[in-house]
C-alpha positions in Angstrom: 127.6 74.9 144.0 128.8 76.2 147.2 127.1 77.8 150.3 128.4 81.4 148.8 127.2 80.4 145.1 123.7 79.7 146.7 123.6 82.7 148.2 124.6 84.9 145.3 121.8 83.2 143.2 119.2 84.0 146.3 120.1 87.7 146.8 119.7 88.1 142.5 116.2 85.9 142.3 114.7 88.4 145.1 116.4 91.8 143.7 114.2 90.8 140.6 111.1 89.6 142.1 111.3 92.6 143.7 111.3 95.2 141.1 108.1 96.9 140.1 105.9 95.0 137.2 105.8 97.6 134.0 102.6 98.6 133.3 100.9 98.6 129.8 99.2 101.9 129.0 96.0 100.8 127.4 93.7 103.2 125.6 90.3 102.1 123.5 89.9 104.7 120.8 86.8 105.7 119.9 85.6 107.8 116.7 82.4 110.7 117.1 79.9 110.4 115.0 77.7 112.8 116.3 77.1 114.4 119.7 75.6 111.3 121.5 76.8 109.0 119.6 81.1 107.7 119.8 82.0 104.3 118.0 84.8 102.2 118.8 87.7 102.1 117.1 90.6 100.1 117.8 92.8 99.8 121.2 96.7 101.2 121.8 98.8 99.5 123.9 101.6 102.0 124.8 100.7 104.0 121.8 101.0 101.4 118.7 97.9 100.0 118.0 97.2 96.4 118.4 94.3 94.2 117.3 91.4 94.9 115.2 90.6 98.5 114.2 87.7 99.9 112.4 86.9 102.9 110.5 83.6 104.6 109.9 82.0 107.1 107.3 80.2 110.2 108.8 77.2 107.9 109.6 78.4 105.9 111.8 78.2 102.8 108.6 81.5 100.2 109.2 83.8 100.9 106.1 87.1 99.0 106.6 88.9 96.8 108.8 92.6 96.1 109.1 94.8 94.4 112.4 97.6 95.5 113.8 100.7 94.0 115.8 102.7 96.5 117.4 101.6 99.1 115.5 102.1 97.7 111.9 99.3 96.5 110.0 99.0 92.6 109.9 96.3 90.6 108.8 93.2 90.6 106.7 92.2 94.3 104.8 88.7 95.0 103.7 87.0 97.8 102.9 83.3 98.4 102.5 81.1 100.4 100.2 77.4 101.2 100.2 75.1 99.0 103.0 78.2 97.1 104.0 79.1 95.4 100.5 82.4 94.1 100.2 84.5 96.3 98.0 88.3 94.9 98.9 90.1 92.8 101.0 94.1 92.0 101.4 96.1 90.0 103.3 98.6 92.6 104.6 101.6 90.8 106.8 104.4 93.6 108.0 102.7 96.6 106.7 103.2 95.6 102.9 100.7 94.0 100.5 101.6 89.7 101.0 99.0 87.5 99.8 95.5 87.2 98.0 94.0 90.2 96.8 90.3 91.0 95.6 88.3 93.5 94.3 84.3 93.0 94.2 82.1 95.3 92.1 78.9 96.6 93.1 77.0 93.7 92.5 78.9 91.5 95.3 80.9 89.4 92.3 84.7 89.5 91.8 86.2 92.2 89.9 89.7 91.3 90.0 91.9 89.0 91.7 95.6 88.2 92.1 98.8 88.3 94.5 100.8 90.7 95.6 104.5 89.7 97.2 106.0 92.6 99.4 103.8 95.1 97.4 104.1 93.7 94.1 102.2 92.6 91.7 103.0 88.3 91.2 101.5 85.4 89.1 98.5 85.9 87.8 95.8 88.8 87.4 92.2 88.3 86.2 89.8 90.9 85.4 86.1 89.5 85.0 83.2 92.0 83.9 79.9 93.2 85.8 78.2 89.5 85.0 81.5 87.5 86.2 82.9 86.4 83.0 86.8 86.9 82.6 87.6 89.3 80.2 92.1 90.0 81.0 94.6 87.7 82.2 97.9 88.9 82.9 100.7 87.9 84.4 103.1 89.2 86.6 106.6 88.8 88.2 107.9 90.8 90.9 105.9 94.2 90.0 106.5 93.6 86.4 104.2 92.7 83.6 105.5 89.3 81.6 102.0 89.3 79.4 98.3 90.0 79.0 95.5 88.5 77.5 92.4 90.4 76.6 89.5 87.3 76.1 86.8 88.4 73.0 83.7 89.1 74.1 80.7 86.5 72.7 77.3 87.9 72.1 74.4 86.9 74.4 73.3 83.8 74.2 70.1 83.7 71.7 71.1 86.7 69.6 72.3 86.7 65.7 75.3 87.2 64.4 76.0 88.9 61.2 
């Protein structure tokens, strides 16, 4: 490289270093729960949320958490019923259902379990009742149902059967 060539790269290194740095506009959200009391939420970076945000019922009690990247949900879903029980959670990649799914019933024990692929149902589904025994299998394929299985029910342990 010549003297000029040099030159040329020097005047173009300091016409960028020169330029003003952009600024991020960064913005915590926070919900009201009452007068005295606001609860954070999630943060914006030039409007589209990023990170962890959180949602609360009237009370002020946590009830579901999602992330986001850019403003698209990414990342682990849950949701939260009565004194902070897990009710659901998803994996959520690109704003669509991708991953594990699982529903809990009231007791804290798995309701239901499967996959979802771009927001479809895939492979397979169980259903188990309130004491954690299966009682459904099916199983799916790209949103579509290839087959079910409903399991028979066996009477309690020490009772007669007639």
């Amino acid at each position: 490289m010549d003297f000029k060539g040099k030159m040329i790269v020097t005047v173009i290194f300091l016409q960028l270093s020169c330029e003003a740095p952009k600024t991020n506009n960064v913005v915590v959200h926070y919900k009201k729960i009452t007068a005295n009391r606001d609860l954070p939420q999630g943060v914006t970076i030039n409007g589209l949320k990023q990170g962890l945000w959180i949602d609360y019922d009237t009370l002020g009690h946590f009830r579901s958490s999602v992330s986001f990247l850019n403003g698209v949900e990414n990342g682990e879903f849950r949701i939260f019923g009565e004194f902070g029980k897990l009710v659901l959670k998803v994996d959520i990649q690109e704003g669509k259902f991708n991953g594990r799914f699982e529903y809990y019933n009231e007791n804290g024990k798995i309701y239901v379990t499967g996959n979802y692929k771009n927001n479809k149902k895939i492979g397979d589904w169980l259903y188990y009742d309130d004491n954690g025994v299966l009682t459904e299998q099916e199983k799916w394929n790209n949103g579509k149902m290839l087959s079910k299985k409903v399991f028979k029910k066996c009477p309690p342990l020490g009772s007669s059967i007639q």
